[in-house]
ZADO-1210 file (C-alpha; in nm, 4 decimals, padded with zeros to 6 digits):
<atoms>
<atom x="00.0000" y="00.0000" z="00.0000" code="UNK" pos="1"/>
<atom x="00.1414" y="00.3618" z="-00.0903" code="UNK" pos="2"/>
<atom x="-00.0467" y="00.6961" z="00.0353" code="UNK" pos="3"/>
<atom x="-00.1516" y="00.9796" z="-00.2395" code="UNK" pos="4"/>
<atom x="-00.3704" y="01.2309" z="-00.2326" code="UNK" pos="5"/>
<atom x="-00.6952" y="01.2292" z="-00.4236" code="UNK" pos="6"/>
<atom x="-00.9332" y="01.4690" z="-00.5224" code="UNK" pos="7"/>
<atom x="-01.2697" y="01.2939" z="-00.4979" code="UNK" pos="8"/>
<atom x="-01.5036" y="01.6121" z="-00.5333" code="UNK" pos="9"/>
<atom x="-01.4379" y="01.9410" z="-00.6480" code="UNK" pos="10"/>
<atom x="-01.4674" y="02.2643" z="-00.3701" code="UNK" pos="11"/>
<atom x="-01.3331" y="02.5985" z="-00.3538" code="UNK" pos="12"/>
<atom x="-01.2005" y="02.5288" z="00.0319" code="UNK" pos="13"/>
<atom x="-01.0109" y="02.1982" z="-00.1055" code="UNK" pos="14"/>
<atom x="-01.2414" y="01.9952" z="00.0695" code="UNK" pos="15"/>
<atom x="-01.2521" y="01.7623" z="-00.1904" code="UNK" pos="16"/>
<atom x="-00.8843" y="01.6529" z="-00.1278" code="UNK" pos="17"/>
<atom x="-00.7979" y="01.4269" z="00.1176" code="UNK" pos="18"/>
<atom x="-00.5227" y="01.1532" z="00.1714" code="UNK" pos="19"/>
<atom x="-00.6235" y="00.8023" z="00.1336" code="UNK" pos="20"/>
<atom x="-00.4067" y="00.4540" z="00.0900" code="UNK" pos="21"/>
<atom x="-00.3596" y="00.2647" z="-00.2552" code="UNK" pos="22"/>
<atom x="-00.2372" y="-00.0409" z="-00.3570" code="UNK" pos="23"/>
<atom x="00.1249" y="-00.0066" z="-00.5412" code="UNK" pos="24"/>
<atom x="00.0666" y="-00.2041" z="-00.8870" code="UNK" pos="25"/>
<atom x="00.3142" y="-00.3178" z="-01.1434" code="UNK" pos="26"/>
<atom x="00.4199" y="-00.0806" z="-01.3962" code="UNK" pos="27"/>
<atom x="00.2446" y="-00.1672" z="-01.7797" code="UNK" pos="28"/>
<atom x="00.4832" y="-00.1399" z="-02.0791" code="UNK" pos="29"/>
<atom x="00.6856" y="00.1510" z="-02.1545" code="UNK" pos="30"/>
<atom x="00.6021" y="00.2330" z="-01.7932" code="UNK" pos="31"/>
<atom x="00.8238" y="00.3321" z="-01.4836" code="UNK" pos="32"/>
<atom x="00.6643" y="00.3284" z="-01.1309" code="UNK" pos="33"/>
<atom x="00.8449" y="00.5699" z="-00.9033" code="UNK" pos="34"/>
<atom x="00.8842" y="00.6038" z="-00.5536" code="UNK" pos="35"/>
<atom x="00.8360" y="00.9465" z="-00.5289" code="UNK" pos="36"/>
<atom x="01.0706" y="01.2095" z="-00.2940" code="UNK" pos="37"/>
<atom x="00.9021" y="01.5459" z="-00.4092" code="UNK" pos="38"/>
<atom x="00.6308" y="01.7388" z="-00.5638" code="UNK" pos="39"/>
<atom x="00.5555" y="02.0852" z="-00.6409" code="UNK" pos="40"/>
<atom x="00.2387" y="02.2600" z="-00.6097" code="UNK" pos="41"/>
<atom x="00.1192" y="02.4550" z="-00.9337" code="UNK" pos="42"/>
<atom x="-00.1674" y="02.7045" z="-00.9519" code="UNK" pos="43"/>
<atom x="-00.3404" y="02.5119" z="-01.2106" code="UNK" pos="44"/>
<atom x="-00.3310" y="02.1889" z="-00.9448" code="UNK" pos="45"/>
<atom x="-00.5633" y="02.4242" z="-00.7500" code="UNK" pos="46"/>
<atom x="-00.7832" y="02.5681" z="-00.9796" code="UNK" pos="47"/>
<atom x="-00.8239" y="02.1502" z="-01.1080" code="UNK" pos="48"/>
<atom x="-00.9445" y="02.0721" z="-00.7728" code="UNK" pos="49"/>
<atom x="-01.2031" y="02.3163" z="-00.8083" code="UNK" pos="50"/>
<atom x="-01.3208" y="02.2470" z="-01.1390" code="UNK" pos="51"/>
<atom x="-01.1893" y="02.5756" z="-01.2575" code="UNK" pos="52"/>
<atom x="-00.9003" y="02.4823" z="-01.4895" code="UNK" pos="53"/>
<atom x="-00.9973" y="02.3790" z="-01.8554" code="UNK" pos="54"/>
<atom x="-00.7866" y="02.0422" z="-01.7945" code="UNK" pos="55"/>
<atom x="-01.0598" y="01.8123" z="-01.6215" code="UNK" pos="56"/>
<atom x="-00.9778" y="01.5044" z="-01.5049" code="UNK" pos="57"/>
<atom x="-01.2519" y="01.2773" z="-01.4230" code="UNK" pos="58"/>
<atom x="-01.2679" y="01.2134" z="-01.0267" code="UNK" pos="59"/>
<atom x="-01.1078" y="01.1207" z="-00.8656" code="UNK" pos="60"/>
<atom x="-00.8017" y="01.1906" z="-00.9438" code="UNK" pos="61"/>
<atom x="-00.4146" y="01.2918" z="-00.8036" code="UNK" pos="62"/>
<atom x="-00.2881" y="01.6406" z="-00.8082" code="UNK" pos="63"/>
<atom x="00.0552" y="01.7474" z="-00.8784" code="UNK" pos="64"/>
<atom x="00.1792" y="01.8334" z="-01.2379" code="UNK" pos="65"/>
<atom x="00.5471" y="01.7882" z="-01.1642" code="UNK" pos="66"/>
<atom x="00.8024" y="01.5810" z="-00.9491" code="UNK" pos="67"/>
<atom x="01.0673" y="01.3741" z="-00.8386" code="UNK" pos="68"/>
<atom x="01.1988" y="01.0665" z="-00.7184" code="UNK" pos="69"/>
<atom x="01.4037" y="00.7447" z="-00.7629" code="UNK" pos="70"/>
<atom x="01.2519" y="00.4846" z="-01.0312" code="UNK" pos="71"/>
<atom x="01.1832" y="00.1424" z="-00.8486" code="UNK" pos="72"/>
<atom x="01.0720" y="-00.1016" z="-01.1388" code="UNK" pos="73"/>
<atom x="01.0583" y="-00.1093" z="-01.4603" code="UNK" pos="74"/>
<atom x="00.7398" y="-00.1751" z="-01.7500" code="UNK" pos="75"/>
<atom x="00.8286" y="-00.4178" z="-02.0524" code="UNK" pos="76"/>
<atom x="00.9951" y="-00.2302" z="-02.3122" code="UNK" pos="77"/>
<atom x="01.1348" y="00.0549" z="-02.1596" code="UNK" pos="78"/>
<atom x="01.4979" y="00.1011" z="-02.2134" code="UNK" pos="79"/>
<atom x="01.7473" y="00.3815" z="-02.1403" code="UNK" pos="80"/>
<atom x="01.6714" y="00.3880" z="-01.7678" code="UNK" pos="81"/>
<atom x="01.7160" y="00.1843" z="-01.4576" code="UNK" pos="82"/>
<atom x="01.6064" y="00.0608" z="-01.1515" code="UNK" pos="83"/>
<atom x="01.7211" y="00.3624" z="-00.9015" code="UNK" pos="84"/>
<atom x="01.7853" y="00.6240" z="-01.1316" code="UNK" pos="85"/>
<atom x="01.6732" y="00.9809" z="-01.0244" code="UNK" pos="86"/>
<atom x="01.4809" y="01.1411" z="-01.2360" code="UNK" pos="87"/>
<atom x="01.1980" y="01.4151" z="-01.2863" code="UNK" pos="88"/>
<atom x="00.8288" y="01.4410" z="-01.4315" code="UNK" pos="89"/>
<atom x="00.6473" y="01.7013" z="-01.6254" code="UNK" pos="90"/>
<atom x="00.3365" y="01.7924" z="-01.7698" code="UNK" pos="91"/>
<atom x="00.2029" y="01.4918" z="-01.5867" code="UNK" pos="92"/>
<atom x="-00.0872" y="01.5373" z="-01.3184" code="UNK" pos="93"/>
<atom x="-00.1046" y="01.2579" z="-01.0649" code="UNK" pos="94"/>
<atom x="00.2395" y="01.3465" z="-00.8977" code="UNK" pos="95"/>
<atom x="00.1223" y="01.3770" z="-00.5233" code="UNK" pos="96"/>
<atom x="00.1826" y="01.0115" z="-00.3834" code="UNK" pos="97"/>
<atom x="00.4072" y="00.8083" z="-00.2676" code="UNK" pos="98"/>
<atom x="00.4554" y="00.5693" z="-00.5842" code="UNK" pos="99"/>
<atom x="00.3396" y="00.6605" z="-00.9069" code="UNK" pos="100"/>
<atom x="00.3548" y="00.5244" z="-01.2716" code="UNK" pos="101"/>
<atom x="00.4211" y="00.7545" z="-01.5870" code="UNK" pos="102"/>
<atom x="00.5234" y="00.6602" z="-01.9213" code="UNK" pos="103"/>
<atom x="00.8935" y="00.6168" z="-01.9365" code="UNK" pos="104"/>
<atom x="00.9027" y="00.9052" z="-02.2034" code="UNK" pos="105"/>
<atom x="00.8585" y="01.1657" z="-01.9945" code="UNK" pos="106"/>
<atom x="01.1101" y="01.1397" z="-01.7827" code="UNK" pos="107"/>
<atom x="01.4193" y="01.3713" z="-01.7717" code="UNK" pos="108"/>
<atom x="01.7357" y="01.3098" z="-01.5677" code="UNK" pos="109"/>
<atom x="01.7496" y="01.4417" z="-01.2317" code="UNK" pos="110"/>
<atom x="02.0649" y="01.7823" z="-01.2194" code="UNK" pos="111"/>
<atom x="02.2960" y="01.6377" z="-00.9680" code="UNK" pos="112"/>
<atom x="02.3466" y="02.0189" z="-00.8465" code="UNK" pos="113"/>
<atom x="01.9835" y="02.0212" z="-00.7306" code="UNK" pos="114"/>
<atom x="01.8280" y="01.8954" z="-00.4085" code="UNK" pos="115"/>
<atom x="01.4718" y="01.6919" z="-00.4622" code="UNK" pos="116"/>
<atom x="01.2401" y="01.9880" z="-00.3766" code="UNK" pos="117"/>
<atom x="01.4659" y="02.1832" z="-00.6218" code="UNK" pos="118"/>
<atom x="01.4372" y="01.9495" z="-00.9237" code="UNK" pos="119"/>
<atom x="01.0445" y="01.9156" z="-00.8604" code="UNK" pos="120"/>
<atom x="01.0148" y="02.2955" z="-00.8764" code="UNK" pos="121"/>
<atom x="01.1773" y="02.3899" z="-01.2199" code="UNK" pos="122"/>
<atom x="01.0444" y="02.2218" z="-01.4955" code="UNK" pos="123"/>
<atom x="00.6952" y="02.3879" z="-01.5777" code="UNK" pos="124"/>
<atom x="00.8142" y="02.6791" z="-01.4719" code="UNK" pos="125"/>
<atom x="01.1206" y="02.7367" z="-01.6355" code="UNK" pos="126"/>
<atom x="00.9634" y="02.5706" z="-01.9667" code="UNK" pos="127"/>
<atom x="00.7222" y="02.8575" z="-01.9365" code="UNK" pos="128"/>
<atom x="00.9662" y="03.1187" z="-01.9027" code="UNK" pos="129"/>
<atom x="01.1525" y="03.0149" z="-02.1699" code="UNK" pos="130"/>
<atom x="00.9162" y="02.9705" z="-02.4499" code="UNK" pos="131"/>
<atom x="00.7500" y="03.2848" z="-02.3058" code="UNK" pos="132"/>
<atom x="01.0915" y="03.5407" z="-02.3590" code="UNK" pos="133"/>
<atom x="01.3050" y="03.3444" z="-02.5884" code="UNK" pos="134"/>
<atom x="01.0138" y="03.2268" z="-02.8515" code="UNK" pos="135"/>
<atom x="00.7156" y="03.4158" z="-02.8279" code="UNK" pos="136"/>
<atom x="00.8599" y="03.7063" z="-02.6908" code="UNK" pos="137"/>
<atom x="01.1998" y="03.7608" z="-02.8654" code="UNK" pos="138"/>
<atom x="01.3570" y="03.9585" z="-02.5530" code="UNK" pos="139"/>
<atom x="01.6852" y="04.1032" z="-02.6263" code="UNK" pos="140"/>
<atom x="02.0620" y="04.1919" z="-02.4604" code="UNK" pos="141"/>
<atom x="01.9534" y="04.5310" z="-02.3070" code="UNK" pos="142"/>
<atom x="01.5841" y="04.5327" z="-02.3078" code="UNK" pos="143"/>
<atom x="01.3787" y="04.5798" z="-02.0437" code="UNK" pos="144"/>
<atom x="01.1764" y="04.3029" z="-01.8964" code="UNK" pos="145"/>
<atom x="00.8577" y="04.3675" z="-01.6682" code="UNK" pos="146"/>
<atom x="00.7375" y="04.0977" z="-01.4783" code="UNK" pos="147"/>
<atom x="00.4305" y="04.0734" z="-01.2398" code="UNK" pos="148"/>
<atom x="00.3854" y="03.8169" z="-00.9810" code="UNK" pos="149"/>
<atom x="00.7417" y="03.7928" z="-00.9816" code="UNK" pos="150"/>
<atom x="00.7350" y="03.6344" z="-00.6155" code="UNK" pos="151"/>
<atom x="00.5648" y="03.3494" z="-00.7670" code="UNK" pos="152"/>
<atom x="00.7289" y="02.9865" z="-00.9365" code="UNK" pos="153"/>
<atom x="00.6225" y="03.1064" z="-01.2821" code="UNK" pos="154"/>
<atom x="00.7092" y="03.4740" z="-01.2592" code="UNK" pos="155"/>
<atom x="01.0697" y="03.4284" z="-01.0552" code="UNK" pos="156"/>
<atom x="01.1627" y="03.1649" z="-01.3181" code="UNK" pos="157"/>
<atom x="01.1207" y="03.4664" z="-01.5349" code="UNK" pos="158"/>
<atom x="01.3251" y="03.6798" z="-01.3600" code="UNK" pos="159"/>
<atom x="01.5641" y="03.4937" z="-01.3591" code="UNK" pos="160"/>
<atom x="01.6175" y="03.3783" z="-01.6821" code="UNK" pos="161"/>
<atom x="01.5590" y="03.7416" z="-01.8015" code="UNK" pos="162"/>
<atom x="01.8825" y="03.8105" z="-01.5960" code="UNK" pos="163"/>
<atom x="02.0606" y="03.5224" z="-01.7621" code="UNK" pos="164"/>
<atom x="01.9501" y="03.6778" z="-02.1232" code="UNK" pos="165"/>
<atom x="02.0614" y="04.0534" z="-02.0599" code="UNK" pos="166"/>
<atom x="01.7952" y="04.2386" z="-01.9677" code="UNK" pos="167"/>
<atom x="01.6949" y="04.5083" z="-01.7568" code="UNK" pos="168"/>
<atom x="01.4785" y="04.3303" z="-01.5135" code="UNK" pos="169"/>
<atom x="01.1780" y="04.5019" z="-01.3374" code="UNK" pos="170"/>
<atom x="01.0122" y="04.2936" z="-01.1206" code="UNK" pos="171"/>
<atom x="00.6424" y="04.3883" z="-00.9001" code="UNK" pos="172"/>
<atom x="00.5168" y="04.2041" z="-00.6156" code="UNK" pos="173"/>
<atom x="00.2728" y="04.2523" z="-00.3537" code="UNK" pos="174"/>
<atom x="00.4671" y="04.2689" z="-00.0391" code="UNK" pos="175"/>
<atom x="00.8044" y="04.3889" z="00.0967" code="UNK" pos="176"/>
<atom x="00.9037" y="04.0430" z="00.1912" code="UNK" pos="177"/>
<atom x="00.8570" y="03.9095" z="-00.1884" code="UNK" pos="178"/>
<atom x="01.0056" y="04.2077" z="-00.3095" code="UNK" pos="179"/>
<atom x="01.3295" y="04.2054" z="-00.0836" code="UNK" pos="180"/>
<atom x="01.3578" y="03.8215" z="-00.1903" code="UNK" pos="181"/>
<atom x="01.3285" y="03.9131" z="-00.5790" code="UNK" pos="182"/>
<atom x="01.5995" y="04.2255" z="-00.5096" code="UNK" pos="183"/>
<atom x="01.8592" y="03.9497" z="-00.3337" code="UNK" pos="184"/>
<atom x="01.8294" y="03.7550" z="-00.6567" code="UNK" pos="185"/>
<atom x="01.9567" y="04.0241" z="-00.9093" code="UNK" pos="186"/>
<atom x="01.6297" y="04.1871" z="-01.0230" code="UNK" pos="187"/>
<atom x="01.7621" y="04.5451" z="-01.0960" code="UNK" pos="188"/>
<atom x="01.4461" y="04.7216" z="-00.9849" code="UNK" pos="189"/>
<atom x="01.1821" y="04.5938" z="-00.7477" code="UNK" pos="190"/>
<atom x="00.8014" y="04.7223" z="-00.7271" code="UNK" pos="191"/>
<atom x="00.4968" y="04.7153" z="-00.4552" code="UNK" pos="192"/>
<atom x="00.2360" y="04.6870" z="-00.7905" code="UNK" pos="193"/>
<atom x="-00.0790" y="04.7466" z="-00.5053" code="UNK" pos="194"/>
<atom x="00.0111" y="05.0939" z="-00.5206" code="UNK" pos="195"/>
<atom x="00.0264" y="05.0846" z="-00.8992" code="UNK" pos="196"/>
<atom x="00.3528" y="05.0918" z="-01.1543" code="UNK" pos="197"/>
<atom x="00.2844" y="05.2673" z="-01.4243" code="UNK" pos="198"/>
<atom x="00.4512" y="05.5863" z="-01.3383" code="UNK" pos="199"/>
<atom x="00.7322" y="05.4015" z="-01.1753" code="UNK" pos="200"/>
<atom x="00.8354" y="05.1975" z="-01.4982" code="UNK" pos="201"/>
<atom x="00.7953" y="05.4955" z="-01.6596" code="UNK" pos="202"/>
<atom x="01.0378" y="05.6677" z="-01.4567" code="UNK" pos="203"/>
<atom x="01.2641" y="05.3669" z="-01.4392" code="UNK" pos="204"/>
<atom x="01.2539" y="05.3757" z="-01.8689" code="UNK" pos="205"/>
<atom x="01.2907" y="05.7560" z="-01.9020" code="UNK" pos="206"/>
<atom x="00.9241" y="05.7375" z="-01.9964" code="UNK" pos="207"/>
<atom x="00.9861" y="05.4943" z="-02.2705" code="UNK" pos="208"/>
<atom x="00.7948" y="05.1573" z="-02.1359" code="UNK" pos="209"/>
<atom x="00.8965" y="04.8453" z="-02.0913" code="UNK" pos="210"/>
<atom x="00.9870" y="04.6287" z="-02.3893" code="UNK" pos="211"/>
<atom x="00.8470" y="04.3048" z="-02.2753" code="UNK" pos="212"/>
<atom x="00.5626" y="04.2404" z="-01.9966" code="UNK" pos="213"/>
<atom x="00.5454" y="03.8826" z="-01.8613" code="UNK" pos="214"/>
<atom x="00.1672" y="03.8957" z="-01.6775" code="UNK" pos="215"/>
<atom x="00.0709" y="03.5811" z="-01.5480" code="UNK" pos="216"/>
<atom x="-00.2083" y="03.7662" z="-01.3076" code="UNK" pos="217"/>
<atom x="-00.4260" y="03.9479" z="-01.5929" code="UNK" pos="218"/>
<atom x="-00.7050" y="04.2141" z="-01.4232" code="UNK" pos="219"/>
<atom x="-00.6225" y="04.5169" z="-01.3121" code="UNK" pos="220"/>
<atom x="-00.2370" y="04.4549" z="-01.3627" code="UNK" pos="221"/>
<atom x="-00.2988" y="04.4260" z="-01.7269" code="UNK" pos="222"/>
<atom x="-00.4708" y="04.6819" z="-01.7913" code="UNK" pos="223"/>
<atom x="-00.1964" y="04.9012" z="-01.6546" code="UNK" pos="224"/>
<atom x="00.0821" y="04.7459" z="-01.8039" code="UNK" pos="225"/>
<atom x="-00.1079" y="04.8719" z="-02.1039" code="UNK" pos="226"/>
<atom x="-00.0404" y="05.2111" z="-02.0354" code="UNK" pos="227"/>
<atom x="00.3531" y="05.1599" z="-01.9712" code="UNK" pos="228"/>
<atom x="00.4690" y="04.9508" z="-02.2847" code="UNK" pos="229"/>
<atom x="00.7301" y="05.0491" z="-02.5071" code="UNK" pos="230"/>
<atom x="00.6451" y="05.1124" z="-02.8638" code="UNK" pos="231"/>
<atom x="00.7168" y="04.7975" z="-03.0523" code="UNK" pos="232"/>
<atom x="00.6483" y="04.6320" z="-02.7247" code="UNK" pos="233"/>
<atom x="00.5578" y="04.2736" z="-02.6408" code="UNK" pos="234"/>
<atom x="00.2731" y="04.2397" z="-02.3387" code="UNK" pos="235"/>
<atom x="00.2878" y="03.8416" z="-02.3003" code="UNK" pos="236"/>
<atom x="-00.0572" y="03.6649" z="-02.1444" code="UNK" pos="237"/>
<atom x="00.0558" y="03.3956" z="-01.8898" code="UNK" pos="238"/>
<atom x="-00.2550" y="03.3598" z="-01.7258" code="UNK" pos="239"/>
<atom x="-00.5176" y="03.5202" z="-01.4691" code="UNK" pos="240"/>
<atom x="-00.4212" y="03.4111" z="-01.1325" code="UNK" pos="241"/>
<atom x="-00.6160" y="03.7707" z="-01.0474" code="UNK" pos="242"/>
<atom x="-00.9177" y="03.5749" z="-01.1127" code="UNK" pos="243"/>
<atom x="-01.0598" y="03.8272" z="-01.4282" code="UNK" pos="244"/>
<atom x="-00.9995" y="03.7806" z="-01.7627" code="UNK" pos="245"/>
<atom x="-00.8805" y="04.1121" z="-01.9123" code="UNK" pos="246"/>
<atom x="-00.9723" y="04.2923" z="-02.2568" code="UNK" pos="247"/>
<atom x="-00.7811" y="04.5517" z="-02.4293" code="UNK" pos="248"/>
<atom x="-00.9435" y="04.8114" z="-02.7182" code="UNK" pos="249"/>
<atom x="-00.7797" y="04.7112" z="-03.0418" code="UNK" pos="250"/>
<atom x="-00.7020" y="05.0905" z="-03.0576" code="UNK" pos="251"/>
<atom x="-00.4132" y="05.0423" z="-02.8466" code="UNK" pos="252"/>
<atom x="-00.2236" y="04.8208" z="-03.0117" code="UNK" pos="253"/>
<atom x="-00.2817" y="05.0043" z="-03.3173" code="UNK" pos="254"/>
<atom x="-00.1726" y="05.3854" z="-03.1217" code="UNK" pos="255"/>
<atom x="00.1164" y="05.2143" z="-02.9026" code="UNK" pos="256"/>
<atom x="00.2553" y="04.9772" z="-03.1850" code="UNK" pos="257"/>
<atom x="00.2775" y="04.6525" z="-02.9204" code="UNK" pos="258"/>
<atom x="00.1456" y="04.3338" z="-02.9671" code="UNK" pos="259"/>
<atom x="-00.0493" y="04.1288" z="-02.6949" code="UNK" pos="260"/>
<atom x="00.1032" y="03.7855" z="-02.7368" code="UNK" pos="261"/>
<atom x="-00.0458" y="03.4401" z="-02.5646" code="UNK" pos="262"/>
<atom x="00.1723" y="03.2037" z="-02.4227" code="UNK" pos="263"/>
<atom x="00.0928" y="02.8745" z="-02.3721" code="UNK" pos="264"/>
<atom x="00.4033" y="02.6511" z="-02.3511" code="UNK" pos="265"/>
<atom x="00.2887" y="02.2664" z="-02.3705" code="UNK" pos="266"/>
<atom x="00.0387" y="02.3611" z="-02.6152" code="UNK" pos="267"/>
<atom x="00.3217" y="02.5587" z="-02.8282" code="UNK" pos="268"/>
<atom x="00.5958" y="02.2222" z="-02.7997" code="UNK" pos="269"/>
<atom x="00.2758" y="01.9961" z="-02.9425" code="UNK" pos="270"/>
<atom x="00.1975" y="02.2557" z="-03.2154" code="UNK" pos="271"/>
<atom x="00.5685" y="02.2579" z="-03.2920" code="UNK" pos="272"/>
<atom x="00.7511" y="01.9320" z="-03.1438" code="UNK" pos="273"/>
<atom x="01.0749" y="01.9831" z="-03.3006" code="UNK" pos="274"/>
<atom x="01.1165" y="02.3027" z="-03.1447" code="UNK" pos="275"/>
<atom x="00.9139" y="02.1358" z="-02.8294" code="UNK" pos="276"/>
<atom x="01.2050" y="01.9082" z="-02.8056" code="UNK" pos="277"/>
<atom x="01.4778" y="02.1998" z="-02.8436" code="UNK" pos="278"/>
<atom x="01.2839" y="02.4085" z="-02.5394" code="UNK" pos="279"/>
<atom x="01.2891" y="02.1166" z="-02.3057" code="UNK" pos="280"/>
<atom x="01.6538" y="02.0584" z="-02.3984" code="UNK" pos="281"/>
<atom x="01.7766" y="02.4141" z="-02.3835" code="UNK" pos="282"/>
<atom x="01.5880" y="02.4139" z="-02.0066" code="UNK" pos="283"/>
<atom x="01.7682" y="02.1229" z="-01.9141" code="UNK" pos="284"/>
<atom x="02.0974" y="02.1837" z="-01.9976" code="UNK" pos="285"/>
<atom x="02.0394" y="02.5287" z="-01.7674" code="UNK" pos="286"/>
<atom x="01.9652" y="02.2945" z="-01.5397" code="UNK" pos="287"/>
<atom x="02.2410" y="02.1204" z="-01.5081" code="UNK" pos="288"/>
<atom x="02.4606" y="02.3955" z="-01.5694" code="UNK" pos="289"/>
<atom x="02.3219" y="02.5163" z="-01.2178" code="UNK" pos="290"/>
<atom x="02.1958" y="02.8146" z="-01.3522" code="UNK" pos="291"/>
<atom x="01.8461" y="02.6956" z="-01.2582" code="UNK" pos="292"/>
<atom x="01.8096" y="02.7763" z="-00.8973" code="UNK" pos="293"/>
<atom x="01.4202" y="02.7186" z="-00.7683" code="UNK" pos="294"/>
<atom x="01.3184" y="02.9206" z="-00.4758" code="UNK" pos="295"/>
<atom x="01.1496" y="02.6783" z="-00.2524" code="UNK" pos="296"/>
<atom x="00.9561" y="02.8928" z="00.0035" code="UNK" pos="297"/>
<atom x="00.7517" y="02.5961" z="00.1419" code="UNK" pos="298"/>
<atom x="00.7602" y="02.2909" z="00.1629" code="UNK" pos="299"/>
<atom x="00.5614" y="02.0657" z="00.3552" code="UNK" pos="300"/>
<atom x="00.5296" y="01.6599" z="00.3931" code="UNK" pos="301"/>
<atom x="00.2137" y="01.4685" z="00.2614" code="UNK" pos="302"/>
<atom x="00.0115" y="01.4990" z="00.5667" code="UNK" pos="303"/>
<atom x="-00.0139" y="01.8654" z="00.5311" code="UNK" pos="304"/>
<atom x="-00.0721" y="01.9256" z="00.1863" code="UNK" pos="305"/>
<atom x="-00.3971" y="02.1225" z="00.1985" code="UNK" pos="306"/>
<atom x="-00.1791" y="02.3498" z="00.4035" code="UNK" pos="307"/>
<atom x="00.0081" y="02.4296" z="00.1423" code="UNK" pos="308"/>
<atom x="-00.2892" y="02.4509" z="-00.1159" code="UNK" pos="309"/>
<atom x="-00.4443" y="02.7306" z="00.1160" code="UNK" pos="310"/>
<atom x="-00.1231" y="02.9222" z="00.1619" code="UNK" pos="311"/>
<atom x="-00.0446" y="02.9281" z="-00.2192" code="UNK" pos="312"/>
<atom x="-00.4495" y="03.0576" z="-00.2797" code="UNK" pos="313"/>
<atom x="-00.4305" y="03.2697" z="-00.0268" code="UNK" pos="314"/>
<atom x="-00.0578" y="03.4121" z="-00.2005" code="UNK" pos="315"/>
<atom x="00.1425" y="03.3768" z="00.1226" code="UNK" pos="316"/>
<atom x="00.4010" y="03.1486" z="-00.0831" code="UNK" pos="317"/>
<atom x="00.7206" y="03.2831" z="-00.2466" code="UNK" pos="318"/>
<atom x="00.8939" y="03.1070" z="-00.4854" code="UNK" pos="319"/>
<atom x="00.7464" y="02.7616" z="-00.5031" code="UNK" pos="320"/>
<atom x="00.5232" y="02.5378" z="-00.2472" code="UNK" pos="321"/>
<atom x="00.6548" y="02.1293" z="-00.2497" code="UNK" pos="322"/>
<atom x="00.5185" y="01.8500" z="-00.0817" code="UNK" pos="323"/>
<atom x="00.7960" y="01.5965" z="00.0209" code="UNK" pos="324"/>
<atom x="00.7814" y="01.2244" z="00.1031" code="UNK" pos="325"/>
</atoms>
């Protein structure tokens, strides 16, 4: 028997998710089973156990989109792995148990230079950084780079890799204590965005704008990173952890000469696999470069899981929130 936890019904108070005992079953072919050591807590794993995500799985099901752990037996068929290698998942919900099985294919090596709650925090976000400045957005040496919800796994990731490419990075938060941690790890300028930011990146430009926005919160913050793009400009749509889905007057774009850009980086490596491949490569050999470095601002064992749902819906978590076995 192996503990998990398992959504069985769908509430905005996670509710629904409780931790309950399975039996460990052989892995089919092309399978691994794992015996997991970490996994990190996504946004979207929360808005799934609420039915609010447009990935449904039917109930119930296992949270966690990304993880990892030690591989403990082996399907028929799969080769180029073995029995105690440590490795790491993506793009794979089911990740918060003790054991699990996932296809052998989408497993990547494990960075030696990364501890277990480290490796289980990069992956989606760093894949959505990348695809998200380097493909879609085309940020260059000595452009500026805006990014809100910096403090958070998607947004630091962004940051950072934004540093790594050149740019000037601005970075907004909602609290001194995010904003001090984003500051420690190179972002050039720092900003409280409750009080607003418009006139501040303004200021910080020379009143020129900011070349490329990275908003993964939407609302309110959207609409006023409208009003402090550069001309030429690139305002990238992450997603709406703010809870409204913004709109912009097609007048805008047209007067301000930027482009609103989505990003949506699984969907963009299975429209385009080659380059799909090359992202997931060029991410992992940051990796183990050690110039991926995961904040890990929680991390709790299994038992207290829903802990660490609240805190990261209730945006008390910087970095990333894991759940170790």
């Amino acid at each position: 028997m192996s503990r998990a936890l398992l959504c069985t019904a769908l509430a905005g108070d996670f509710s629904g998710v409780q931790i309950v005992e399975r039996d460990v079953l052989p892995p089919g072919p092309g399978e691994v089973r794992m015996r997991m050591r970490a996994a990190s807590l996504n946004f979207p794993d929360l808005l799934m156990t609420q039915g609010r995500y447009q990935l449904k799985p039917d109930l119930p099901f296992t949270p966690g989109m990304e993880g990892a752990g030690e591989i403990e037996a082996l399907g028929a068929g799969v080769q180029g792995v073995a029995v105690g290698d440590h490795v790491v998942v993506a793009s794979h919900y089911g990740m918060m148990a003790e054991r699990v099985t996932v296809p052998a294919a989408a497993l990547r090596p494990k960075a030696s230079v990364m501890s277990w709650a480290e490796a289980a925090s990069y992956p989606a976000a760093w894949l959505t950084a990348y695809v998200s400045l380097v493909r879609r957005g085309a940020l260059q040496r000595g452009e500026t780079l805006l990014v809100h919800g910096a403090a958070g796994g998607v947004g630091m990731a962004a940051v950072d890799l934004g540093l790594l490419m050149g740019a000037t990075v601005i970075a907004t938060a909602g609290s001194q204590a995010k904003l001090d941690v984003l500051k420690s790890r190179g972002a050039h300028h720092v900003i409280d965005y409750t009080a607003g930011f418009k006139d501040e990146v303004k200021r910080l430009t020379e009143g020129r704008g900011a070349d490329v926005i990275y908003d993964p919160v939407g609302g309110d913050v959207f609409d006023e990173s409208v009003r402090c793009i550069a001309f030429d400009g690139r305002l990238l749509v992450i997603g709406f952890t703010s809870g409204r889905i913004p709109s912009v007057k097609v007048n805008m774009p047209l007067i301000k000469g930027f482009s609103v850009v989505g990003v949506r980086a699984g969907e963009y490596g299975r429209q385009f696999p080659e380059k799909g491949r090359e992202n997931v490569e060029a991410v992992e050999r940051l990796a183990r470069e050690g110039k991926v470095k995961p904040y890990v601002g929680l991390s709790v064992p299994l038992s207290r899981a829903t802990d660490a749902f609240r805190a990261l819906n209730e945006r008390r978590v910087i970095g990333k929130a894991v759940i170790t076995f």
